[in-house]
C-alpha positions in Angstrom: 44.3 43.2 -2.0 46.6 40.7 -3.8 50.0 40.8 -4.1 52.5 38.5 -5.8 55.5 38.0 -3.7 58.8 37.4 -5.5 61.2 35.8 -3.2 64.3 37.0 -5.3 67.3 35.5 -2.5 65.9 31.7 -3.3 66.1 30.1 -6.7 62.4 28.6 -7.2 63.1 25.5 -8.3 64.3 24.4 -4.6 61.0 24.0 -3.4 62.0 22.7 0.1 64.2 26.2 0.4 61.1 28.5 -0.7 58.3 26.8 1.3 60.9 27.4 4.5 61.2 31.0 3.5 57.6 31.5 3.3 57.1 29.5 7.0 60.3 32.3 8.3 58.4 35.2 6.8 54.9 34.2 7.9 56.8 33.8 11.3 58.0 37.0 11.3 54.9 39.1 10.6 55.8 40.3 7.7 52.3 39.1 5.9 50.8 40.3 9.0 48.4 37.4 10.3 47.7 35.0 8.0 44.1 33.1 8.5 44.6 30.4 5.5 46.4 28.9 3.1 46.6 26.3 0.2 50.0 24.8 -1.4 50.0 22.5 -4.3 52.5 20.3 -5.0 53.2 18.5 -8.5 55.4 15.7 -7.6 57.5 14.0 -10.1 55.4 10.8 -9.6 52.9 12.5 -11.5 50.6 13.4 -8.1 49.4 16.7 -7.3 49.5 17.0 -3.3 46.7 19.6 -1.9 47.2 21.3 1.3 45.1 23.4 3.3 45.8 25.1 6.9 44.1 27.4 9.1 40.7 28.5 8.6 40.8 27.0 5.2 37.5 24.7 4.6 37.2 23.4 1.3 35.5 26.2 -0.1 37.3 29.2 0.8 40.7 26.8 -0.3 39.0 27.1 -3.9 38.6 30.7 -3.7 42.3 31.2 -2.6 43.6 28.4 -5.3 40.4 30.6 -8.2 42.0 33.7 -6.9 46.1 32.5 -7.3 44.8 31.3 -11.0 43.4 34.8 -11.7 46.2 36.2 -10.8 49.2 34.0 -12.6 47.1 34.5 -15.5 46.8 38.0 -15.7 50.9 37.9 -15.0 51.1 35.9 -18.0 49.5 38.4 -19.8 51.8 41.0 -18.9 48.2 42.5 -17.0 50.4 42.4 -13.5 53.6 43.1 -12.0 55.1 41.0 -9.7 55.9 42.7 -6.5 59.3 43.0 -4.9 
């Protein structure tokens, strides 16, 4: 199942802020366990930083980062709702 969070306290552009919120709410259990992840970061240098944790090998990162573009796409569409 995906779901697109929407962390509505934070405003997004303060990436430090929302990367700490998503560490507190992994934390907590509220995403249940989580196995892997992948964050991209466009830095205003003009590099895109890649990171991968967990269980994340190189080709299950590119399904998670195929998957997140499937997604945002089909929210750009209007095709899916963000969740609350």
């Amino acid at each position: 199942m995906t779901k697109v969070v929407q962390l509505a306290q934070l405003a997004l552009n303060d990436v430090p802020r929302v990367l700490r919120a998503i560490a507190d709410h992994i934390d907590s259990g509220e995403y249940g366990t989580v196995v892997a992840g992948v964050v991209s970061l466009e830095c205003d240098t003009g590099v895109l930083e890649i990171f991968d944790a967990g269980a994340s090998d190189r080709y299950r990162a590119l399904a998670l980062i195929t998957g997140t573009q499937q997604v945002l796409t089909q929210r750009c569409y209007g095709v899916l709702a963000a969740t609350d």
